[in-house]
SENUMI-290209 format. One record per residue (C-alpha): residue number from 0; residue in three letters; z, y, x. Coordinates in steps of 0.2 Angstrom, whole numbers, plus 5000, padded with zeros to 4 digits. Example, Ala and Ser with C-alpha at 12.3 -4.5 7.8 and 13.67 -1.06 7.14 Angstrom:
residues 2
0, ALA, 5039, 4978, 5062
1, SER, 5036, 4995, 5068
***
This chain:
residues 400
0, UNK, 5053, 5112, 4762
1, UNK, 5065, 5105, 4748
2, UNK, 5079, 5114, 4749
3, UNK, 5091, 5112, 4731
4, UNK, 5092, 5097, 4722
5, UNK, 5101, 5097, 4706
6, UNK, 5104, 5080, 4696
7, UNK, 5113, 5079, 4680
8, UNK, 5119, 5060, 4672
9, UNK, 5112, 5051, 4682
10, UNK, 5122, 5033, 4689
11, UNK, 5136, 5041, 4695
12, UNK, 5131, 5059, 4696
13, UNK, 5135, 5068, 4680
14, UNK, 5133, 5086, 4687
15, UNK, 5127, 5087, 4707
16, UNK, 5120, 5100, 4719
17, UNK, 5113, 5096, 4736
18, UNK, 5109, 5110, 4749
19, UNK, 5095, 5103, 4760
20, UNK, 5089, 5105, 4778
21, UNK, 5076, 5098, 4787
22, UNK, 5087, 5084, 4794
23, UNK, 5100, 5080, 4780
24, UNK, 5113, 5066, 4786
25, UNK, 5125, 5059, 4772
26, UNK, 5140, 5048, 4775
27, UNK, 5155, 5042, 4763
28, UNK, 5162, 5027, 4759
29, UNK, 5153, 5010, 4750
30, UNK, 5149, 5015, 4732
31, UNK, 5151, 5033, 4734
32, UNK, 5133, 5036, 4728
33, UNK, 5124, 5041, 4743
34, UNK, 5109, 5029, 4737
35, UNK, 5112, 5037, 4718
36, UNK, 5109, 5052, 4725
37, UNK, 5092, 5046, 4735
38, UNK, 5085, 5037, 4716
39, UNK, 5088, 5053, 4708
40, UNK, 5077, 5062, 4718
41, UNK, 5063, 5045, 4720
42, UNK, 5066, 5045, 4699
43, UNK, 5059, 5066, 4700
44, UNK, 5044, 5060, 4710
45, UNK, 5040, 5046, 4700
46, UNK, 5041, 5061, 4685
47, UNK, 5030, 5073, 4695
48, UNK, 5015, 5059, 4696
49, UNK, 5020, 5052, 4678
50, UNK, 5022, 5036, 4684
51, UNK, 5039, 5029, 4675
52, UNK, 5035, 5009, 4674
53, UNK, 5047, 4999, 4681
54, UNK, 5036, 4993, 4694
55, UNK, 5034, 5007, 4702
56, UNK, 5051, 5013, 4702
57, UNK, 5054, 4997, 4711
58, UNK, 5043, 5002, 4723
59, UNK, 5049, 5019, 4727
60, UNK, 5067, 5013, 4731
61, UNK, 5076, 5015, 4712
62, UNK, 5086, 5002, 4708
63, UNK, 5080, 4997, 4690
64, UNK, 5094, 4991, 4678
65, UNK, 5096, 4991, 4660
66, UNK, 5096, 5011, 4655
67, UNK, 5114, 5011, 4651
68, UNK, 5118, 5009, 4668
69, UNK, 5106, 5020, 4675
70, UNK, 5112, 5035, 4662
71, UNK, 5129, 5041, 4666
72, UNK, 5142, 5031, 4661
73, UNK, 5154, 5046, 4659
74, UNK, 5163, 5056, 4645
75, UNK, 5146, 5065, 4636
76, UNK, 5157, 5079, 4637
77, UNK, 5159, 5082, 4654
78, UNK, 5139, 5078, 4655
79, UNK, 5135, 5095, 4648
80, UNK, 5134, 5086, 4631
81, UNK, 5120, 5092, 4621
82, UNK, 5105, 5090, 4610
83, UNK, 5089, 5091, 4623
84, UNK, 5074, 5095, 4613
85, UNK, 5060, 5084, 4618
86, UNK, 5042, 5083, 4612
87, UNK, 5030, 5069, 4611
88, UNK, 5013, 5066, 4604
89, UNK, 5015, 5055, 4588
90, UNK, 4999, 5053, 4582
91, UNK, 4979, 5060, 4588
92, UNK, 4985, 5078, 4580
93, UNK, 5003, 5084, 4581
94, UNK, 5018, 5084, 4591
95, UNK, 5036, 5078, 4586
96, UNK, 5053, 5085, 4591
97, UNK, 5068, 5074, 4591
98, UNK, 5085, 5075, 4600
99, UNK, 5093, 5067, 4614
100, UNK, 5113, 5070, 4613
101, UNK, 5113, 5073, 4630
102, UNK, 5108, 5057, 4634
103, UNK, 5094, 5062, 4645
104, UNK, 5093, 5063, 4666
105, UNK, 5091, 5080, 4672
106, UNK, 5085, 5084, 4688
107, UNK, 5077, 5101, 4695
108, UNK, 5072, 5103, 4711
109, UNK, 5068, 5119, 4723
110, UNK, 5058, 5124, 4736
111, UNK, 5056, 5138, 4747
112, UNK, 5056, 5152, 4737
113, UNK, 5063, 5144, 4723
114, UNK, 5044, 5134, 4719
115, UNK, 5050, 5120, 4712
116, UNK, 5049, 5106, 4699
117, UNK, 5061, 5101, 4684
118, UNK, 5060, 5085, 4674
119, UNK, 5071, 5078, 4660
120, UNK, 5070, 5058, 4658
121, UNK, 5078, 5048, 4643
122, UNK, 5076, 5030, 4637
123, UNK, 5063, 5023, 4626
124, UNK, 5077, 5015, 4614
125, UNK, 5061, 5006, 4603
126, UNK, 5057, 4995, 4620
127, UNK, 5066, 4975, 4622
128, UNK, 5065, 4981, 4642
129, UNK, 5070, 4998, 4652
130, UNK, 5057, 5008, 4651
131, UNK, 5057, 5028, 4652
132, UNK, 5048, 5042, 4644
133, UNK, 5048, 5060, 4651
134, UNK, 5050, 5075, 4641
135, UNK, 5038, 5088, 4639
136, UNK, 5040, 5107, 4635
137, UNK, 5045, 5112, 4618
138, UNK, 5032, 5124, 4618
139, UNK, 5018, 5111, 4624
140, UNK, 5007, 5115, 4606
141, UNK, 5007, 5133, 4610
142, UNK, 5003, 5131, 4627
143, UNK, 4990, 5118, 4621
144, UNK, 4981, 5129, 4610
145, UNK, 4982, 5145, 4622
146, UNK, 4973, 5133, 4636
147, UNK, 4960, 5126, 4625
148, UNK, 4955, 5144, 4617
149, UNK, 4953, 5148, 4636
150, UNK, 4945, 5133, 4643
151, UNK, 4936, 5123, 4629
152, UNK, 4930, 5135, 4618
153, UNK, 4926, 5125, 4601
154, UNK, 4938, 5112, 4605
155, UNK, 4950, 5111, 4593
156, UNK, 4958, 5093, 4591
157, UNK, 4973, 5089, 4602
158, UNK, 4973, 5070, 4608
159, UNK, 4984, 5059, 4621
160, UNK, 4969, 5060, 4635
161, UNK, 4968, 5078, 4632
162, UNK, 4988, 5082, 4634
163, UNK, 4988, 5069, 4649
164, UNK, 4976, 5080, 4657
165, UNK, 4986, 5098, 4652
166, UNK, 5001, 5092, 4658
167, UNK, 4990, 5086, 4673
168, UNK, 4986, 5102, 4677
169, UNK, 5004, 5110, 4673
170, UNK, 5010, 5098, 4689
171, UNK, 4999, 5104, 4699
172, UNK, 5008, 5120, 4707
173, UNK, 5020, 5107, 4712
174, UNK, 5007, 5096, 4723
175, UNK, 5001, 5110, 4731
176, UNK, 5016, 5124, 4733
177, UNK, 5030, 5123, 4744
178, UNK, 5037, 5110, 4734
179, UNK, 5023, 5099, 4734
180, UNK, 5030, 5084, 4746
181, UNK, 5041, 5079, 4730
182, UNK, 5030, 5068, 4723
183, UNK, 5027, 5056, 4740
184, UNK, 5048, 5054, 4739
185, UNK, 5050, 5037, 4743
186, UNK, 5070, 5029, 4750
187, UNK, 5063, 5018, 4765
188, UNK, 5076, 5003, 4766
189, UNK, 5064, 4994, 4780
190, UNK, 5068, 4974, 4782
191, UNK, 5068, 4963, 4796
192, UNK, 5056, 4950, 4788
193, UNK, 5044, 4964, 4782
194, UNK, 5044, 4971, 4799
195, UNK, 5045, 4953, 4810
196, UNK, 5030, 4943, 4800
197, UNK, 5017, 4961, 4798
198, UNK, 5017, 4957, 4779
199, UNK, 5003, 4964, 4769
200, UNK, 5001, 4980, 4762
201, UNK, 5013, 4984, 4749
202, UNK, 5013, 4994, 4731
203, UNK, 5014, 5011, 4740
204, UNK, 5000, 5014, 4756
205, UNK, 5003, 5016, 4769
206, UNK, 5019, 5010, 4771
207, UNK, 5029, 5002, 4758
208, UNK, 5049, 5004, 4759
209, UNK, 5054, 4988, 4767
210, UNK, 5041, 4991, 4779
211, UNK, 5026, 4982, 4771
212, UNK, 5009, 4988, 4777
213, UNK, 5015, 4993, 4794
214, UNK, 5001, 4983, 4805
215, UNK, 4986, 4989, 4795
216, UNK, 4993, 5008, 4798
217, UNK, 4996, 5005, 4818
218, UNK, 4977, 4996, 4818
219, UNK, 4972, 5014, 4807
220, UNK, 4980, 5024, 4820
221, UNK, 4971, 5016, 4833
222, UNK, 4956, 5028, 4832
223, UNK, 4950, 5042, 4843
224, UNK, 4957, 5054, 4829
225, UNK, 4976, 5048, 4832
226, UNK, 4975, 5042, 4848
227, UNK, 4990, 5054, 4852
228, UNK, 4999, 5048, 4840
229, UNK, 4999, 5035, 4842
230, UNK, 5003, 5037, 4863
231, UNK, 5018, 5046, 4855
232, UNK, 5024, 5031, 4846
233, UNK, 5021, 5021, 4864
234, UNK, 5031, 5038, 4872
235, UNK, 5045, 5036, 4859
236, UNK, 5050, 5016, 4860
237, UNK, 5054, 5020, 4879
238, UNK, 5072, 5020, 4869
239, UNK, 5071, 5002, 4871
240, UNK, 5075, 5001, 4891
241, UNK, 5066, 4985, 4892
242, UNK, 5051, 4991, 4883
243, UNK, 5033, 4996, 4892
244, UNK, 5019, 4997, 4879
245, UNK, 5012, 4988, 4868
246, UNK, 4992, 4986, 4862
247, UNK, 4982, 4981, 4846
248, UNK, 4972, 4968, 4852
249, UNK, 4953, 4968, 4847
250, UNK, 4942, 4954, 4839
251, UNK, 4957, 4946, 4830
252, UNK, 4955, 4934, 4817
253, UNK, 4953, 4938, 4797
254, UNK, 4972, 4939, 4793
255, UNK, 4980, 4937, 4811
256, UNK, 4993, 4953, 4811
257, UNK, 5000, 4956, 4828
258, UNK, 5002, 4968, 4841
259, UNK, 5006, 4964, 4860
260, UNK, 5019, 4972, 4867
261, UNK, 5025, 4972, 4888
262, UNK, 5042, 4969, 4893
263, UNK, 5043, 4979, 4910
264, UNK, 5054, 4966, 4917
265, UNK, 5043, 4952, 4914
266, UNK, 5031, 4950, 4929
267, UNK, 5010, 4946, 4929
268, UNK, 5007, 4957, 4913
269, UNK, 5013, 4944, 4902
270, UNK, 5011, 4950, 4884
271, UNK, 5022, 4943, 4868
272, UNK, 5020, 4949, 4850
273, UNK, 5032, 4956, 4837
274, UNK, 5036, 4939, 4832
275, UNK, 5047, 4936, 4847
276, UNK, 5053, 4955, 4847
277, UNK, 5072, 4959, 4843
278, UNK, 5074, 4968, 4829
279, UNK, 5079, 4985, 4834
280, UNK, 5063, 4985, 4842
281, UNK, 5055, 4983, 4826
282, UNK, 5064, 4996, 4817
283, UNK, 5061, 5010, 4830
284, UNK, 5044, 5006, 4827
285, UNK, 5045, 5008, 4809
286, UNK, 5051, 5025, 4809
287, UNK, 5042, 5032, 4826
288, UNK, 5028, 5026, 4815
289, UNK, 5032, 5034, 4798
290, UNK, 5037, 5052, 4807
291, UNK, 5022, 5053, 4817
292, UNK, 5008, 5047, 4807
293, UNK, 4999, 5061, 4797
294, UNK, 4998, 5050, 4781
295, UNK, 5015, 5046, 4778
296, UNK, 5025, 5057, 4767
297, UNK, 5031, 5073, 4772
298, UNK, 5047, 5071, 4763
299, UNK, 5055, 5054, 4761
300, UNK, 5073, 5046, 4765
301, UNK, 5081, 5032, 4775
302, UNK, 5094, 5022, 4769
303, UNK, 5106, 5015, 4783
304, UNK, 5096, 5021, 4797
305, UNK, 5108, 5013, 4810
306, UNK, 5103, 4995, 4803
307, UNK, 5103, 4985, 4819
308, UNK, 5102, 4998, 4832
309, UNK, 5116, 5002, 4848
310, UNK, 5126, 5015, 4843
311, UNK, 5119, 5025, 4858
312, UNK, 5102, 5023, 4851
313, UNK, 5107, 5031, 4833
314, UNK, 5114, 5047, 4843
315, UNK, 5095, 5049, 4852
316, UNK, 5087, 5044, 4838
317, UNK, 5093, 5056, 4827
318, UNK, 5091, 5069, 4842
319, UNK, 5073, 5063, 4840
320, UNK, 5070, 5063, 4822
321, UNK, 5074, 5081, 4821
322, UNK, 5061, 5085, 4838
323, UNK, 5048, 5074, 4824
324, UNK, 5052, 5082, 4810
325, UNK, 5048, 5098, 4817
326, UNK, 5033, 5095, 4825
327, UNK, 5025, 5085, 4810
328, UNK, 5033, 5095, 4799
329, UNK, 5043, 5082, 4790
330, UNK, 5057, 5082, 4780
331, UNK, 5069, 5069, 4780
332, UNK, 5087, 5063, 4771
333, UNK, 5095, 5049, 4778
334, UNK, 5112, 5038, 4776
335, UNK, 5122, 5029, 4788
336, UNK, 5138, 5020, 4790
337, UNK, 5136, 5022, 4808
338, UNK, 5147, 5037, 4817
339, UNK, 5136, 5037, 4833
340, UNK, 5125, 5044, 4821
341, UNK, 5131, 5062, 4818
342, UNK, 5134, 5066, 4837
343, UNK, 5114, 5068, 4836
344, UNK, 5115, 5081, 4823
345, UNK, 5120, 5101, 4832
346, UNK, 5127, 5108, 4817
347, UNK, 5126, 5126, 4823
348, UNK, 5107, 5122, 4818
349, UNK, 5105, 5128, 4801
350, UNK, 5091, 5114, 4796
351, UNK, 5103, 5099, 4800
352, UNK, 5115, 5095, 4790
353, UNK, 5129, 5085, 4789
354, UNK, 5135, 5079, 4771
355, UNK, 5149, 5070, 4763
356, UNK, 5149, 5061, 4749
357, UNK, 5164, 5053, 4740
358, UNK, 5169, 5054, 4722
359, UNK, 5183, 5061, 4714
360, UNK, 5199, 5056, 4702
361, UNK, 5186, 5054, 4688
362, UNK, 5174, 5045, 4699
363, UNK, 5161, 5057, 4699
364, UNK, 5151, 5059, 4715
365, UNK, 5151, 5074, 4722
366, UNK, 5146, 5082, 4738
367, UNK, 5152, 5094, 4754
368, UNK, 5143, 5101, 4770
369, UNK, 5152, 5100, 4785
370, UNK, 5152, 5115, 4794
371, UNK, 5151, 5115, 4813
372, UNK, 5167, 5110, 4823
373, UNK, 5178, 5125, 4827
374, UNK, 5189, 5120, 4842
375, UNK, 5207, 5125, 4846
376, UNK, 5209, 5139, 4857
377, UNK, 5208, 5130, 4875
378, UNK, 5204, 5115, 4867
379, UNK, 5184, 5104, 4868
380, UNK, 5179, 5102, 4853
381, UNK, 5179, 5083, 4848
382, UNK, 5164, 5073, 4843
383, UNK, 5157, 5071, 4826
384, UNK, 5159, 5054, 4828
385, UNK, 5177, 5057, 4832
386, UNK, 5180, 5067, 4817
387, UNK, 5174, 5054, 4805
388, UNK, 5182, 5042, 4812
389, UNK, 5200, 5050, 4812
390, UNK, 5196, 5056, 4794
391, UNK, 5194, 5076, 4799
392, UNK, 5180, 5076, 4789
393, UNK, 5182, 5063, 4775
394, UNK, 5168, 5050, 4769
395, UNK, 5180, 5034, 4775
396, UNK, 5189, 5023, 4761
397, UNK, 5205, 5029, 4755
398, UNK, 5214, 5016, 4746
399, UNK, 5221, 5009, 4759
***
């Protein structure tokens, strides 16, 4: 699993460390950068694939604005101002050097066994548009010339293709170690439309972050191969009370995108499709859907998870995202607003975590784990929920 995060100015995040678990839950007030602290890591996996166009930020969950805004917008100096070397290929044979005056995002990320992958991202000032370049290792030419002595004997000219294939090569330890779920990161943010109407697939297969995609994933899981998953997904919307099964009907149309779903109080097997489902339903499909399949990404977040659900739902649910997790060997962070929420976390559970996240005098965001409730003597211990809500714990507003 992921297990640090560190992320240096970046939105409102000059300097930040988060300690993960497998389940990771983060509260705090509106604008205290929960969601900054999501992009950053999206931003890492976008580096890890070398994919920084704006278009598929978009599509990861990064909310693309002009780079000044996206840098940190706080004193240099309390940014760890300094001069980042960066290389970059300037022409079909050398490699030039410049400076960045601490002007560049950090962020470093570890897995177990502290496996992990570091990028350093700063803004391509010669573009009208944001657009993003991603340094490379200072010692890129030596490394360059060791690897093509070893691997292309007689190969002496360096060109773009040929360092876009070495540093290829140097990311692959992080696709295939224990940090490898870095680069599928995406910040799911599903929407009611996406979910009600079956859009097409989006950017991202299989399932795009406000839900796209999801009918051609269910129809996918429809196979011999899946077929228990796809039961579990059946086994798992019995959250709903009114909810009995539902089916992917064969021999539909080119384009027709629906499922049929039984309501156990409605007599005669009458059938409806999602169009007429409420949308809670919808979004306990979504993300039954996106811990159980085996193609989703292993590591990925949720913001607002409680979006339209009964507050006794968000405390199962989270009881059941962390059963999921565990058996598909996901990992997952996810924000809520919602205090239901936390009173599905057991914090004497070392893999879930409860996180606040506020900012401080200077309006940096920073971050604390909440360690499990410790009871007066003779006293129950309250409720998470509790705690949050008379401010025990803090992530509530505090100006007024």
């Amino acid at each position: 699993m992921i297990r640090k995060i560190n992320v240096e100015n970046y939105k409102s995040l000059p300097k930040l460390c988060l300690e993960l678990g497998r389940v990771t839950v983060l509260i705090g007030a509106n604008g205290s950068g929960k969601s900054n602290i999501l992009e950053a890591i999206a931003f890492a996996s976008a580096a890890a694939q070398n994919k920084l166009d704006n278009e598929f930020l978009i599509s990861r969950g990064i909310r693309v604005t002009e780079t000044q805004f996206m840098r940190s917008a706080f004193d240099k100096s309390l940014a760890k101002q300094h001069e980042s070397k960066i290389s970059y290929l300037k022409d079909d044979t050398s490699i030039e050097t410049v400076h960045a005056q601490g002007n560049a995002i950090k962020i470093n990320v570890e897995g177990d066994d502290e496996v992990g992958f570091g990028c350093e991202l700063y803004p391509d000032e010669k573009t009208s548009y944001p657009q993003w370049r991603q340094s490379v290792p200072i010692q890129i030419k030596e490394l360059l010339e060791s690897w093509i002595e070893a691997s292309l004997p007689g190969k002496t000219k360096v060109t773009p293709r040929l360092i876009e294939h070495f540093i290829s090569l140097m990311w692959h330890d992080i696709r295939t170690g224990p940090a490898g779920s870095l680069p599928g990161f995406l910040v799911y943010s599903p929407e009611n439309s996406a979910l009600r109407t079956f859009q097409a697939e989006g950017q991202i297969l299989p399932l795009g972050i406000k839900g796209e995609g999801l009918f051609a994933h269910l129809k996918g899981l429809d196979s011999e191969h899946n077929r228990e998953r796809l039961e579990n997904i059946r086994k798992r919307l019995k959250l709903i009370e009114w909810f009995e099964s539902f089916v992917i009907p064969e021999n539909l149309s080119p384009g027709e995108r629906v499922i049929k779903i039984q309501d156990q109080f409605i007599p005669g097997g009458v059938l409806f499709d999602q169009r007429s489902a409420n949308e809670g339903f919808l979004f306990l499909l979504f993300y039954m859907t996106l811990f159980i399949s085996p193609e989703t990404p292993s590591f990925f977040s949720i913001d607002n998870i409680d979006n339209s659900l009964n507050p006794k739902i968000c405390t199962e649910l989270v009881r059941q995202i962390y059963a999921l997790a565990s058996e598909y060997d996901k990992q997952v962070i996810l924000t809520t607003h919602n205090p239901a929420v936390l009173d599905g976390l057991d914090l004497n559970d070392e893999n879930q975590r409860l996180v606040v996240v506020d900012r401080d005098k200077k309006g940096h965001t920073r971050v604390r784990r909440v360690d499990p409730p410790k009871p007066a003597a003779g006293k129950q211990p309250i409720s998470l929920s509790e705690a949050f809500m008379r401010g025990y714990i803090g992530g509530l507003p505090k100006n007024f």
